[in-house]
OpenMM code with the backbone's topology and positions (N, CA, C; nanometers):
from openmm import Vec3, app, unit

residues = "UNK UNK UNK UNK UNK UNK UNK UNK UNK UNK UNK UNK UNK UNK UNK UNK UNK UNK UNK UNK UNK UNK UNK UNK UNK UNK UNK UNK UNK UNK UNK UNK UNK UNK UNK UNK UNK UNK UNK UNK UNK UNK UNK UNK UNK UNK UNK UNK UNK UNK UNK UNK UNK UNK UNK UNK UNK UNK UNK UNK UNK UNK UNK UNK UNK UNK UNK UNK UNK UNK UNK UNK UNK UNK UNK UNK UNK UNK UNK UNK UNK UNK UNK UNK UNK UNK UNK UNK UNK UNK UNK UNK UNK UNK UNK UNK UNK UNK UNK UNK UNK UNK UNK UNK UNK UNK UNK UNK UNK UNK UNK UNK UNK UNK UNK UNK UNK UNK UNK UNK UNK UNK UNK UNK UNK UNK UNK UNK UNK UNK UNK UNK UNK UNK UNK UNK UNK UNK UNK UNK UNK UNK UNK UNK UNK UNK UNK UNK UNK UNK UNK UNK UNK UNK UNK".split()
positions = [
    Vec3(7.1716, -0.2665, 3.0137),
    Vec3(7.0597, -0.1831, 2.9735),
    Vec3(6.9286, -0.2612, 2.9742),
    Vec3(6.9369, -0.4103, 2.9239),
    Vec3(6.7919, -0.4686, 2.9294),
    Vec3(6.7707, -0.4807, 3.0761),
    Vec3(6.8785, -0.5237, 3.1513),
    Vec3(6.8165, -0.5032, 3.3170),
    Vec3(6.7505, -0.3884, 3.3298),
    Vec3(6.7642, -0.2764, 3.3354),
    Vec3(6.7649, -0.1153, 3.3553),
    Vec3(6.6301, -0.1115, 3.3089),
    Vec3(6.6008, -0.1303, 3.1770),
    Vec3(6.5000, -0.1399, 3.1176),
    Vec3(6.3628, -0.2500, 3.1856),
    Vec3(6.3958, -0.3436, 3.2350),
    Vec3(6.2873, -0.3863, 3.2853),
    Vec3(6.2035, -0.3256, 3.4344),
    Vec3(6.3082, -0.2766, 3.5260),
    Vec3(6.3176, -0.1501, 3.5834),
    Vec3(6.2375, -0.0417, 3.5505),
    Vec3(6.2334, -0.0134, 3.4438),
    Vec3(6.1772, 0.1351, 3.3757),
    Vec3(6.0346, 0.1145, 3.3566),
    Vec3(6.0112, -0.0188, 3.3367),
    Vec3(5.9032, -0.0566, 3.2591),
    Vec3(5.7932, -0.1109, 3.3353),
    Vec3(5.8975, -0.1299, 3.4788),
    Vec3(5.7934, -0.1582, 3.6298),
    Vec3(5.7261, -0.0121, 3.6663),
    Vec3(5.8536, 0.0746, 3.6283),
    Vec3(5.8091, 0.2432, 3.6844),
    Vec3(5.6349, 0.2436, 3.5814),
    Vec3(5.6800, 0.2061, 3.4876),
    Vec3(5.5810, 0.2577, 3.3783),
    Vec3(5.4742, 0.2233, 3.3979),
    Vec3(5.4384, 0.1206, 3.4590),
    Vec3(5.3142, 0.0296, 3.4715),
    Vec3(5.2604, 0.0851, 3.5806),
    Vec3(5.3713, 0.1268, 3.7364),
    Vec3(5.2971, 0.1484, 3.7988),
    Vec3(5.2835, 0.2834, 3.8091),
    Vec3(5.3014, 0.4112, 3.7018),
    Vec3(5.2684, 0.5098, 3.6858),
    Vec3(5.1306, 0.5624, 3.5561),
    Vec3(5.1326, 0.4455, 3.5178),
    Vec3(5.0174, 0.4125, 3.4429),
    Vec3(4.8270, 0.3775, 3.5071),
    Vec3(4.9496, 0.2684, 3.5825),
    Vec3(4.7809, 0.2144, 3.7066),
    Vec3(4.7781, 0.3719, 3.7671),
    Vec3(4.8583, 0.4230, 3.8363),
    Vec3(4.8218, 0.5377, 3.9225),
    Vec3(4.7170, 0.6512, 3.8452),
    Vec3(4.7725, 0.6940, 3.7393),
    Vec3(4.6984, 0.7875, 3.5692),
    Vec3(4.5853, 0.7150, 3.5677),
    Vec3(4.5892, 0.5867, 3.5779),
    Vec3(4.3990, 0.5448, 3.5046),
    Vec3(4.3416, 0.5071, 3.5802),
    Vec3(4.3424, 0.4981, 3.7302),
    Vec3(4.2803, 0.4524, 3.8810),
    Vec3(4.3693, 0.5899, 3.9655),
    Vec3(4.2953, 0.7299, 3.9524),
    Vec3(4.3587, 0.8143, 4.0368),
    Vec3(4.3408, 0.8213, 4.1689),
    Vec3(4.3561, 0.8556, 4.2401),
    Vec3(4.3497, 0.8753, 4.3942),
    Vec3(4.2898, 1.0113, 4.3953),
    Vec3(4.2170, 1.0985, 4.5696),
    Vec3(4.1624, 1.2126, 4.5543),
    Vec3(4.3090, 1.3415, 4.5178),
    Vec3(4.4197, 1.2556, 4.5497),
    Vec3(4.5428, 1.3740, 4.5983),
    Vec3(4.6199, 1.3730, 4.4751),
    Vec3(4.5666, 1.2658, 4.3364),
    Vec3(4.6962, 1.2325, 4.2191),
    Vec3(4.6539, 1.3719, 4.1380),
    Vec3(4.8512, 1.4135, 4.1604),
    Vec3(4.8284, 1.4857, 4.0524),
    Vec3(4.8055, 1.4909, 3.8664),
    Vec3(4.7466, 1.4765, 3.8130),
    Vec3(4.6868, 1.3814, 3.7355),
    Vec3(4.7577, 1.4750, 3.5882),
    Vec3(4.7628, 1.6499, 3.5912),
    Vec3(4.8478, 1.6780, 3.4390),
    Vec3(5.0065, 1.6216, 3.5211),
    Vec3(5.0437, 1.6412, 3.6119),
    Vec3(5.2009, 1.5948, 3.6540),
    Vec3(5.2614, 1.4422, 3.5921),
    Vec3(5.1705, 1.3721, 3.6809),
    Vec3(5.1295, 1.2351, 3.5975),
    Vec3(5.1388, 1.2019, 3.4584),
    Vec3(5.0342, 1.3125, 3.4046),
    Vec3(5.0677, 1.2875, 3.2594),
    Vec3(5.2398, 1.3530, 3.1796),
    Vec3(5.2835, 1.4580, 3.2016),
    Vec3(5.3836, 1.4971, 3.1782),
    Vec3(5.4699, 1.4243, 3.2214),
    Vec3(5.4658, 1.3275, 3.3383),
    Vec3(5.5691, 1.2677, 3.3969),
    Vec3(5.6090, 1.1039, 3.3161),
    Vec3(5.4857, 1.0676, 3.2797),
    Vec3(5.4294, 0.9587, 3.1911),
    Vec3(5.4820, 0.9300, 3.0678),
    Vec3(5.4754, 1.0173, 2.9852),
    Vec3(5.4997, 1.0748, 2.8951),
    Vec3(5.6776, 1.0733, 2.8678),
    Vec3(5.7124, 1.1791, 2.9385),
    Vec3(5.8780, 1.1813, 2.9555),
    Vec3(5.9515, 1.0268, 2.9419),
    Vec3(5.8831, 0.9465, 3.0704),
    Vec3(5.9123, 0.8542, 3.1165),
    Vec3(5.9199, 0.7140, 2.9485),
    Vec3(5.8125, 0.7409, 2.9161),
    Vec3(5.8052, 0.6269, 2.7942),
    Vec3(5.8393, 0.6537, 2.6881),
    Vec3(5.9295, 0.8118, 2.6338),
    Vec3(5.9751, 0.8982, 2.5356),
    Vec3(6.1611, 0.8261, 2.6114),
    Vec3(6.1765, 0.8033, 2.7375),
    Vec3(6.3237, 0.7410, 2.7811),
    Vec3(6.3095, 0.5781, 2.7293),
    Vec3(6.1853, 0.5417, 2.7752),
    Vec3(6.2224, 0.3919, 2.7517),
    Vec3(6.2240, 0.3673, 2.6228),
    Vec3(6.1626, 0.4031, 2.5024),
    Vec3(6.1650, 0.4043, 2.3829),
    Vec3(6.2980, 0.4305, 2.3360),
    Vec3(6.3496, 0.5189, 2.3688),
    Vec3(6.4784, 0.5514, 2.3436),
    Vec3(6.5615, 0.4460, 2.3802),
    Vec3(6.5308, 0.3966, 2.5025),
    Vec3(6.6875, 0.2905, 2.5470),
    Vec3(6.6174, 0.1222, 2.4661),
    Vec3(6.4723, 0.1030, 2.4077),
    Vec3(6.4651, 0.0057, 2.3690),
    Vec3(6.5302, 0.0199, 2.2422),
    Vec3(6.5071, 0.1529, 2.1355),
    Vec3(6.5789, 0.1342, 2.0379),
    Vec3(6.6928, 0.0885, 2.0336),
    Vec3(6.7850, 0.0949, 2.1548),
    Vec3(6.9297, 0.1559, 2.1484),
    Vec3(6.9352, -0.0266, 2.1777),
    Vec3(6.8813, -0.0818, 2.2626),
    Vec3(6.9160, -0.2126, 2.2901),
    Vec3(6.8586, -0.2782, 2.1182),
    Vec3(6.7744, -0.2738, 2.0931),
    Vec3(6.7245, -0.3518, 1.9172),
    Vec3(6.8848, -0.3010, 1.8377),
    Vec3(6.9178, -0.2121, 1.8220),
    Vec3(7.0065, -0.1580, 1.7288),
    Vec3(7.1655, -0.2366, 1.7719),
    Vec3(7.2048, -0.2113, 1.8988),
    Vec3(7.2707, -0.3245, 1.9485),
    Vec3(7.3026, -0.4548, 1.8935),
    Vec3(7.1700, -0.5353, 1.9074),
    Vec3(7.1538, -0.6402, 1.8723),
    Vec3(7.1650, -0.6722, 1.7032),
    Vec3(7.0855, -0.5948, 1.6583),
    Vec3(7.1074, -0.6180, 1.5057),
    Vec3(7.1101, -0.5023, 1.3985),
    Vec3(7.1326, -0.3808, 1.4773),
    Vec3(7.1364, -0.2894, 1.3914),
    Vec3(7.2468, -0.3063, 1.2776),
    Vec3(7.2321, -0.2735, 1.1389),
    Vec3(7.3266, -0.2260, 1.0163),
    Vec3(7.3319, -0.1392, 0.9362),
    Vec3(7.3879, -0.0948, 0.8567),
    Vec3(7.4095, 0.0456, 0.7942),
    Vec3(7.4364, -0.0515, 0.6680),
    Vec3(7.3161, 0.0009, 0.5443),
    Vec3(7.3368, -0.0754, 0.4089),
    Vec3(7.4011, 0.0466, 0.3283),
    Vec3(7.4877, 0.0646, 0.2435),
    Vec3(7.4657, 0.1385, 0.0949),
    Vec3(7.4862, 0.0276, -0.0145),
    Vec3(7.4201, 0.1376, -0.1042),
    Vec3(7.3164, 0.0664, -0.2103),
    Vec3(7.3592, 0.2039, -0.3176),
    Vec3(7.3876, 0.1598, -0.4233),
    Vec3(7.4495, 0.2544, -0.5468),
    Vec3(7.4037, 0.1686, -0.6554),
    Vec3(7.3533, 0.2536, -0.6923),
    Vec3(7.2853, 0.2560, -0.8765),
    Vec3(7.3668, 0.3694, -0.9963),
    Vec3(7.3308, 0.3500, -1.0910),
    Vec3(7.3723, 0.4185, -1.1396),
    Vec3(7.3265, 0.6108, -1.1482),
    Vec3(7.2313, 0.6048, -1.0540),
    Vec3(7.2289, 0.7583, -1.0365),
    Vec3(7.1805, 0.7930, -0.9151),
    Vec3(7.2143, 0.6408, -0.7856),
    Vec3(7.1381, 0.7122, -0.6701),
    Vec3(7.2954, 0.6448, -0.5792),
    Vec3(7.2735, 0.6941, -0.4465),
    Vec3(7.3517, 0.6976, -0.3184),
    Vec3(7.2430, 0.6304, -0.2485),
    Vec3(7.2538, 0.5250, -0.1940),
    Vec3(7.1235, 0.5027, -0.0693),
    Vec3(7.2024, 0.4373, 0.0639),
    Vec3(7.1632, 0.5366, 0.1334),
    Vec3(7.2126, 0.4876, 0.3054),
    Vec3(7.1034, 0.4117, 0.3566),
    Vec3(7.0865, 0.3166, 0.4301),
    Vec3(6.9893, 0.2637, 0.4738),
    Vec3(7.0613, 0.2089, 0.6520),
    Vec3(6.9710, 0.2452, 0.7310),
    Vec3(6.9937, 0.2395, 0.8358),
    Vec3(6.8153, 0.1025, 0.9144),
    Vec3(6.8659, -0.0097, 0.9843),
    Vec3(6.7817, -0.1123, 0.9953),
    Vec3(6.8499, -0.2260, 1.0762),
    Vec3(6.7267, -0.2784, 1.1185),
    Vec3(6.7398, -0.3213, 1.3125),
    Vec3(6.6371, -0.4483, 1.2349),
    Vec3(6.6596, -0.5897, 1.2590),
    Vec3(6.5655, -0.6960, 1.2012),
    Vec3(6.5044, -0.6643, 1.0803),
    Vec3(6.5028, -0.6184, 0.9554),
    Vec3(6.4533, -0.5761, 0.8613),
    Vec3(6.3845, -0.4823, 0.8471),
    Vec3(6.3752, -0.4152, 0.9659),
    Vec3(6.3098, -0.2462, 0.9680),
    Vec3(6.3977, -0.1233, 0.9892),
    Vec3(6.3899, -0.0601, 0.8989),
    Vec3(6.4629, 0.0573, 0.8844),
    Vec3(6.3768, 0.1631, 0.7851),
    Vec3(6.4780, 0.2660, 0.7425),
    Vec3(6.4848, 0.3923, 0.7039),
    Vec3(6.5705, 0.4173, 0.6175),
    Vec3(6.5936, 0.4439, 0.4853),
    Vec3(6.6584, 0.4975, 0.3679),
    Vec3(6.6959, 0.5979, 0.3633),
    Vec3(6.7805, 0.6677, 0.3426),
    Vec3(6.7864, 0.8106, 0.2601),
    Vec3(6.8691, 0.7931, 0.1213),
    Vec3(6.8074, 0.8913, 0.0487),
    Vec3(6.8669, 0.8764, -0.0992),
    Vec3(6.9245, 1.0118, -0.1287),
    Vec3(7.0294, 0.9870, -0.2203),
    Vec3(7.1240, 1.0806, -0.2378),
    Vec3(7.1083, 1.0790, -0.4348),
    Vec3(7.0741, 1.2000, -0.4700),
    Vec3(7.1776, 1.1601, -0.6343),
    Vec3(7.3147, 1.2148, -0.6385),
    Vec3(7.3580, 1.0932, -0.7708),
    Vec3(7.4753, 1.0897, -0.7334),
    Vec3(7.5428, 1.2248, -0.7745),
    Vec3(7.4540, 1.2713, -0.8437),
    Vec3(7.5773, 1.4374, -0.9654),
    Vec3(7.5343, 1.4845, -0.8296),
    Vec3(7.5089, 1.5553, -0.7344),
    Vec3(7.5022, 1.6202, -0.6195),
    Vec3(7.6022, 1.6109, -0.5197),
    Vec3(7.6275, 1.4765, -0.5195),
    Vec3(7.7402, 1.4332, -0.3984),
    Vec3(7.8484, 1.5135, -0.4431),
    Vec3(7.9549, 1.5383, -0.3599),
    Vec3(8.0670, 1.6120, -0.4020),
    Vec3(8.1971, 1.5948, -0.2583),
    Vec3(8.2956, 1.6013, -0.2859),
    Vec3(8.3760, 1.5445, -0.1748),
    Vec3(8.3781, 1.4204, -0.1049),
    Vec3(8.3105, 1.3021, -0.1810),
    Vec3(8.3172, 1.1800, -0.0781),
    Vec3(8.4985, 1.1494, -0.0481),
    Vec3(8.4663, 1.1289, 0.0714),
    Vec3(8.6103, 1.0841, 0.1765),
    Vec3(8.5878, 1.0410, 0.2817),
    Vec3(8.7258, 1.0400, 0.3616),
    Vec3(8.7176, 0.9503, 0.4873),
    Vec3(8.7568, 1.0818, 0.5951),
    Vec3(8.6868, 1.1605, 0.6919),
    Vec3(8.7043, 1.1886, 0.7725),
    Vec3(8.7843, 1.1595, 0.8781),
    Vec3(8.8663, 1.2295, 1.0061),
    Vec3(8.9129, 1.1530, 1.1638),
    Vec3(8.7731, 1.2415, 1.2004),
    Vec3(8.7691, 1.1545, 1.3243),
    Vec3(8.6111, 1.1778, 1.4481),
    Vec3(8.7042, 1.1085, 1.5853),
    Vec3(8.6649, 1.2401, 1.6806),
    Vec3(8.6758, 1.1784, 1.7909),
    Vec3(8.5853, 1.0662, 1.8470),
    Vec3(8.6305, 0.9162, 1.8429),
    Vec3(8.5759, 0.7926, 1.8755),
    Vec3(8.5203, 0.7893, 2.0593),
    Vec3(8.4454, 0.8816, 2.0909),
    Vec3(8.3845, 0.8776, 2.1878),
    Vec3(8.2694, 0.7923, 2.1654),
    Vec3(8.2456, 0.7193, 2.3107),
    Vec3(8.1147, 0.6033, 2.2938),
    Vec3(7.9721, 0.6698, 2.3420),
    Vec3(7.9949, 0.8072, 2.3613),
    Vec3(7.8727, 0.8743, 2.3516),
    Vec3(7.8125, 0.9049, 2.1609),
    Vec3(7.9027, 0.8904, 2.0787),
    Vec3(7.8883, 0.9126, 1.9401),
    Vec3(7.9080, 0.8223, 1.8847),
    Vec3(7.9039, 0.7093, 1.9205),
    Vec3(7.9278, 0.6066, 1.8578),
    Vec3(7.8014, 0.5042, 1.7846),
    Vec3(7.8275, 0.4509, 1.6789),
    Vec3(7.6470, 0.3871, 1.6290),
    Vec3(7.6496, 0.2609, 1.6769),
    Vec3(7.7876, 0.2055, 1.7158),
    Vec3(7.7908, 0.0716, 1.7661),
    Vec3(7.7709, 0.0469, 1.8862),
    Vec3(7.7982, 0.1587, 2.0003),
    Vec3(7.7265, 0.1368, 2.0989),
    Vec3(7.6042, 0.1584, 2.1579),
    Vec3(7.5510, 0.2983, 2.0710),
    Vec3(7.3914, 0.3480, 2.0725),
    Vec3(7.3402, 0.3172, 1.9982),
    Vec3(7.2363, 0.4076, 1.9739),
    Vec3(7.1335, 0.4247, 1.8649),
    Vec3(7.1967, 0.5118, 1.7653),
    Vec3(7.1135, 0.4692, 1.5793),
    Vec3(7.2057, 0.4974, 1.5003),
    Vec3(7.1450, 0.6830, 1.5306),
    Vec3(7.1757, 0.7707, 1.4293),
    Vec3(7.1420, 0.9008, 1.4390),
    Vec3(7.0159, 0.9126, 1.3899),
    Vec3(6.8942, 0.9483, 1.4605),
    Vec3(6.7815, 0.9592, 1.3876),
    Vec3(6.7710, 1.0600, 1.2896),
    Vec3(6.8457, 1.1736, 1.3424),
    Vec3(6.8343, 1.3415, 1.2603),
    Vec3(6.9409, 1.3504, 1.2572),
    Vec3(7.0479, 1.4681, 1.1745),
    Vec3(7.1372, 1.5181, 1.1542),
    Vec3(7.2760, 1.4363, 1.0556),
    Vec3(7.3536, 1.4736, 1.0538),
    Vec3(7.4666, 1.4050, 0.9751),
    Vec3(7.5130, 1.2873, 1.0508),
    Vec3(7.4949, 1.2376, 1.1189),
    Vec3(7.4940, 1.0857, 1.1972),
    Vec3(7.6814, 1.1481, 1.2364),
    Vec3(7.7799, 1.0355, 1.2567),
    Vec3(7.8579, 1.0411, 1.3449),
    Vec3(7.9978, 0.9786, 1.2695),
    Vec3(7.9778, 0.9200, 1.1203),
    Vec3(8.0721, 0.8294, 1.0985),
    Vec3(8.2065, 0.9032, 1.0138),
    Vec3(8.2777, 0.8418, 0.9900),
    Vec3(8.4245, 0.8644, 0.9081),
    Vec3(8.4027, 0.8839, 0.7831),
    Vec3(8.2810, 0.8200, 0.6698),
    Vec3(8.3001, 0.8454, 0.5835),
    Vec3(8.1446, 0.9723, 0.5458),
    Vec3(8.2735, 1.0331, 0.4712),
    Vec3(8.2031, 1.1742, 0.4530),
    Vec3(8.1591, 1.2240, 0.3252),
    Vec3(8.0662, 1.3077, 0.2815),
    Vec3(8.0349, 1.3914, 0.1374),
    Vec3(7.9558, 1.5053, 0.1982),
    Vec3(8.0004, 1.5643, 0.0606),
    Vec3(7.9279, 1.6828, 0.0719),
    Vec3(7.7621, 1.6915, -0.0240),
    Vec3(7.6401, 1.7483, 0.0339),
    Vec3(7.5360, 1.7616, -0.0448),
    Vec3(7.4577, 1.8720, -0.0256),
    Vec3(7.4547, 1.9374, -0.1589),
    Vec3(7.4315, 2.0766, -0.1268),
    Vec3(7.5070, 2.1430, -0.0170),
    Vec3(7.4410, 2.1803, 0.0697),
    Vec3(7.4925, 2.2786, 0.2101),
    Vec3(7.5234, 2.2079, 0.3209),
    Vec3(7.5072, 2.0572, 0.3096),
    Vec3(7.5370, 1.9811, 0.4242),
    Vec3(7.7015, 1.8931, 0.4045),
    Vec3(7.7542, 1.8640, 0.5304),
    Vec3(7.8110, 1.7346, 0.5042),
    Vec3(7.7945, 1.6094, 0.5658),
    Vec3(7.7346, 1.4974, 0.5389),
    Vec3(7.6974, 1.4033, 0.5604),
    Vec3(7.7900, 1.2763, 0.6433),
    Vec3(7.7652, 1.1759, 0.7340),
    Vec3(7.8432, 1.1400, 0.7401),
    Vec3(7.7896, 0.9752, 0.8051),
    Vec3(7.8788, 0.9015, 0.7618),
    Vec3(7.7855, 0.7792, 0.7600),
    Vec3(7.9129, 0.6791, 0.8057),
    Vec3(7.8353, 0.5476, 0.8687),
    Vec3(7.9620, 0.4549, 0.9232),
    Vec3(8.0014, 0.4459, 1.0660),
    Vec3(7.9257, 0.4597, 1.1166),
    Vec3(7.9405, 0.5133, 1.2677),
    Vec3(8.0552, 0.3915, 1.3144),
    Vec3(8.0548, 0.2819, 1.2421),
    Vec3(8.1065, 0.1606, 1.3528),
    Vec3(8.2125, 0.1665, 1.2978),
    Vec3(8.2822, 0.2056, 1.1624),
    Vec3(8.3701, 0.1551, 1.1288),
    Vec3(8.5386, 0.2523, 1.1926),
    Vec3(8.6060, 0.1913, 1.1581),
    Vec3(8.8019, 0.2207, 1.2400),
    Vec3(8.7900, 0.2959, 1.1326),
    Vec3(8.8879, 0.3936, 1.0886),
    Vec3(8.9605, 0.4652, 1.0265),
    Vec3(8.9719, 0.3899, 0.8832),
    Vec3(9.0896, 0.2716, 0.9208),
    Vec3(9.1020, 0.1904, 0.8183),
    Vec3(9.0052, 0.1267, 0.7767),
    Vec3(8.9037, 0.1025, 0.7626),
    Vec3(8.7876, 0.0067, 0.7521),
    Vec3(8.7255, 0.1211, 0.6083),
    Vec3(8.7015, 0.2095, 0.6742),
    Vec3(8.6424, 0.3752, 0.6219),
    Vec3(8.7055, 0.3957, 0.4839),
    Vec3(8.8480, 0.3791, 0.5171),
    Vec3(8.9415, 0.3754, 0.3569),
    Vec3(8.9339, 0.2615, 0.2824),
    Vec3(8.8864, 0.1531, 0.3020),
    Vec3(8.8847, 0.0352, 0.2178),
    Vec3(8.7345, 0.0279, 0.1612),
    Vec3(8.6069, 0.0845, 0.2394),
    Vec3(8.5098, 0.0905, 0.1620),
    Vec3(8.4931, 0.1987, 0.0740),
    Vec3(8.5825, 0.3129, 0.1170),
    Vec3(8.6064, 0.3920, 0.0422),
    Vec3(8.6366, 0.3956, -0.1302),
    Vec3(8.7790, 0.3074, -0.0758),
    Vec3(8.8071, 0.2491, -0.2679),
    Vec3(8.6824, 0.1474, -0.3222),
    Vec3(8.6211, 0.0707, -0.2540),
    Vec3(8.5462, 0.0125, -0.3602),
    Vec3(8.4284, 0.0863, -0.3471),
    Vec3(8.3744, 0.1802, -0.3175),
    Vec3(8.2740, 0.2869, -0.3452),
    Vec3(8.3187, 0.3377, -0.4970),
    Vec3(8.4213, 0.4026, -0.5021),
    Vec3(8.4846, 0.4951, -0.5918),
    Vec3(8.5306, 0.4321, -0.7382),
    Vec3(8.5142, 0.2775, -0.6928),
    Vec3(8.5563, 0.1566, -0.8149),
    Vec3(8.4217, 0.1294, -0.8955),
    Vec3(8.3261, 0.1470, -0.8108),
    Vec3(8.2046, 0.1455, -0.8692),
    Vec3(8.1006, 0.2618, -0.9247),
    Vec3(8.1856, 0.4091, -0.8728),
    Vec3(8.0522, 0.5062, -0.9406),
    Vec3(8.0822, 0.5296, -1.0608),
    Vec3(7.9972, 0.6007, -1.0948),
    Vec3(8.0485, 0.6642, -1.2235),
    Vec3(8.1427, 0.7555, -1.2905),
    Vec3(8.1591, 0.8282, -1.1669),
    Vec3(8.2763, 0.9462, -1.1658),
    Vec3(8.3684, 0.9560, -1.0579),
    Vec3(8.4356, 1.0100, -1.0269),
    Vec3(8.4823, 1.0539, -0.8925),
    Vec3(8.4443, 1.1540, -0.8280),
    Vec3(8.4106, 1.0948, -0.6868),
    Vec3(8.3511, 1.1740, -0.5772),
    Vec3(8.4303, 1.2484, -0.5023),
    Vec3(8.5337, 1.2480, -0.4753),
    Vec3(8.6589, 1.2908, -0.3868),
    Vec3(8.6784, 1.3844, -0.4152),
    Vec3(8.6538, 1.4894, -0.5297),
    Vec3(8.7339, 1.5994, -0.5958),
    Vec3(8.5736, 1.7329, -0.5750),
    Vec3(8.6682, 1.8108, -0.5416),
    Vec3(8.5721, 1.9211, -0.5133),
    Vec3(8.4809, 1.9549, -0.6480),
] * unit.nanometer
topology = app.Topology()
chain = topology.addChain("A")
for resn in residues:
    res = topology.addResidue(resn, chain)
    for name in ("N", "CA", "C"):
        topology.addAtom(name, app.Element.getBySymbol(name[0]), res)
C-alpha cells in the first residue's frame, strides 16, 4: 500500500499542477471533482497505512464511565459510554473477513465498528476489538466484568 500510495500521490501532484496552471482545453469543474475524489482515496489509504503501523484500541473504566478509545501515535478519538446504560456486554462470533477487519484496515470511523466484543446502548449494539480471536474476546471479557461494578452480561 505505501508503494501504491506514492503512485497516488504522483497522480495528485500532477493533477494539481494541471487545476492551478490550466490549459485552453482543461476541464477545470472535472478537474476539480476529479481532485477531490482522488485525495478523499489517498487520505483514506494513508489512514489505513498509520493505523497499520500503530494503530490501538484503549478501554478505560471508571467507576461510572466505559471509554473506547481508538489512536494511531497518540492521536485518536474517544467515545464514552455510562456504565448503568450498557446492558448485555459479551463476546459475539463475526465473520473474520479482512475486508472487516481493524487489523488489517482502518479502525471504523462511524457505526458499531466490527469486533467480538459486544453491548448493548440504548437502541444500538456496539462492538469493539476488531483484532482480537474469539478467545482473546473471552479473556478480556472476564477481567472487564472483575472490575465493574455490576454485571454487564445480563439483560
Amino acid at each position: 500500500m505505501s508503494a501504491w500510495l506514492v503512485g497516488w500521490a504522483f497522480g495528485e501532484v500532477q493533477a494539481a499542477t494541471e487545476l492551478l496552471n490550466p490549459s485552453e482545453n482543461s476541464p477545470s469543474l472535472f478537474m476539480v471533482a476529479w481532485i477531490t475524489g482522488w485525495t478523499l482515496g489517498g487520505i483514506y489509504v494513508f489512514s489505513t497505512i498509520i493505523w497499520q503501523l500503530a494503530g490501538r484500541e484503549i478501554i478505560t473504566l471508571d467507576s461510572t464511565t466505559f471509554e473506547h478509545r481508538l489512536e494511531a501515535f497518540g492521536l485518536g478519538w474517544s467515545r464514552r459510554y455510562a456504565l448503568a446504560e450498557i446492558k448485555h456486554l459479551r463476546v459475539t462470533e463475526y465473520a473474520r473477513a479482512s475486508f472487516t477487519n481493524q487489523s488489517t484496515w482502518a479502525p471504523p470511523l462511524i457505526g458499531s465498528g466490527h469486533g467480538p466484543l459486544a453491548f448493548d446502548y440504548g437502541a444500538k449494539t456496539l462492538r469493539i476489538g476488531a483484532a482480537l480471536e474469539e478467545a482473546e474476546a473471552r479473556l478480556l471479557l472476564a477481567q472487564l466484568e472483575a472490575r465493574l461494578p455490576r454485571r454487564l452480561n445480563e439483560d
